[in-house]
C-alpha positions as a printed Julia matrix, in Angstrom:
85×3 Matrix{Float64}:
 102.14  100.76   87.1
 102.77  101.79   90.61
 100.65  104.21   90.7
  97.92  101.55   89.9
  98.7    99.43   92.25
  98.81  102.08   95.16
  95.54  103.2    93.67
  93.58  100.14   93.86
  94.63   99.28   97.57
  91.98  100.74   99.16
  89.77   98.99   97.13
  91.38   95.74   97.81
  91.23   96.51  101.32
  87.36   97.35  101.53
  86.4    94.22   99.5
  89.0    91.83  101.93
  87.13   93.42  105.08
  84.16   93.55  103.49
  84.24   89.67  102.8
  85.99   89.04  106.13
  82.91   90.78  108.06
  80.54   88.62  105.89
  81.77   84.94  106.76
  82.83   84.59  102.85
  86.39   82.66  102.34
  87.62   84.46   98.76
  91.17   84.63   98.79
  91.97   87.55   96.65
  95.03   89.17   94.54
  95.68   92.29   93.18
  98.47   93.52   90.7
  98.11   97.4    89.62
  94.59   96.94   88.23
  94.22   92.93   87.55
  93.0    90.48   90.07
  92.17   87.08   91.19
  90.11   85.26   93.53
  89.85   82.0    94.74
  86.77   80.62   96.65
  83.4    78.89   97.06
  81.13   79.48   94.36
  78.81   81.62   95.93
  81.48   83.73   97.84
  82.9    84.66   94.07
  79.77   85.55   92.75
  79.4    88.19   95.55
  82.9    89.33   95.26
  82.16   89.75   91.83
  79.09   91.86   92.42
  81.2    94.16   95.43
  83.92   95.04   92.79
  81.46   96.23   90.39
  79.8    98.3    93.08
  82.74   99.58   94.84
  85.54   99.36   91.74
  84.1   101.99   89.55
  84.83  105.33   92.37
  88.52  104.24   92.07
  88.88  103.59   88.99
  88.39  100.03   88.19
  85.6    98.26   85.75
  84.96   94.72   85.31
  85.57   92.9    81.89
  83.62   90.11   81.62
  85.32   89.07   78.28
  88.72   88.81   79.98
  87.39   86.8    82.87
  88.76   83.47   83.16
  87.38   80.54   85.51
  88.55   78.09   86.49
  86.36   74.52   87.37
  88.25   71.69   88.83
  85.85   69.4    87.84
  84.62   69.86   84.34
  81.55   67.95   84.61
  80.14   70.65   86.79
  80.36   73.63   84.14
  76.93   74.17   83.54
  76.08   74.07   87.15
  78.45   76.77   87.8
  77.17   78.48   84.57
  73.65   78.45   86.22
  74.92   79.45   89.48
  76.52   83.28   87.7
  73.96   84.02   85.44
């Protein structure tokens, strides 16, 4: 597990600064190979797309059946399911 988690730090690192150098505010988390993110709509669905670009070379894939979002209004749902598709 700790090898993980010093593996994925670079990653972590490139997508903070990348996001940082982009005016996005995602708040991100990593343990070993699992992470989170917290943000604007828009800023997560570019996140999204720089961890599928840049996760693969060290080792990390997205899942899209173990993603879990979170809404804190439920009557915008489909919006947001417009929005990422």
């Amino acid at each position: 597990m700790q090898v993980f988690a010093v593996a994925t730090l670079p990653l972590a690192v490139k997508i903070a600064r990348k996001s940082h150098s982009s005016g996005r505010t995602c708040a991100q988390a990593w343990y070993a190979d699992d992470s989170s993110v917290a943000g604007l709509l828009g800023d997560l669905s570019t996140w999204d797309k720089d961890v599928e670009v840049l996760g693969p070379p060290h080792g990390i894939h997205s899942s899209l059946p173990k993603r879990v979002l979170i809404i804190p209004d439920p009557s915008l749902a489909q919006h947001v399911e417009e929005c990422l598709s």
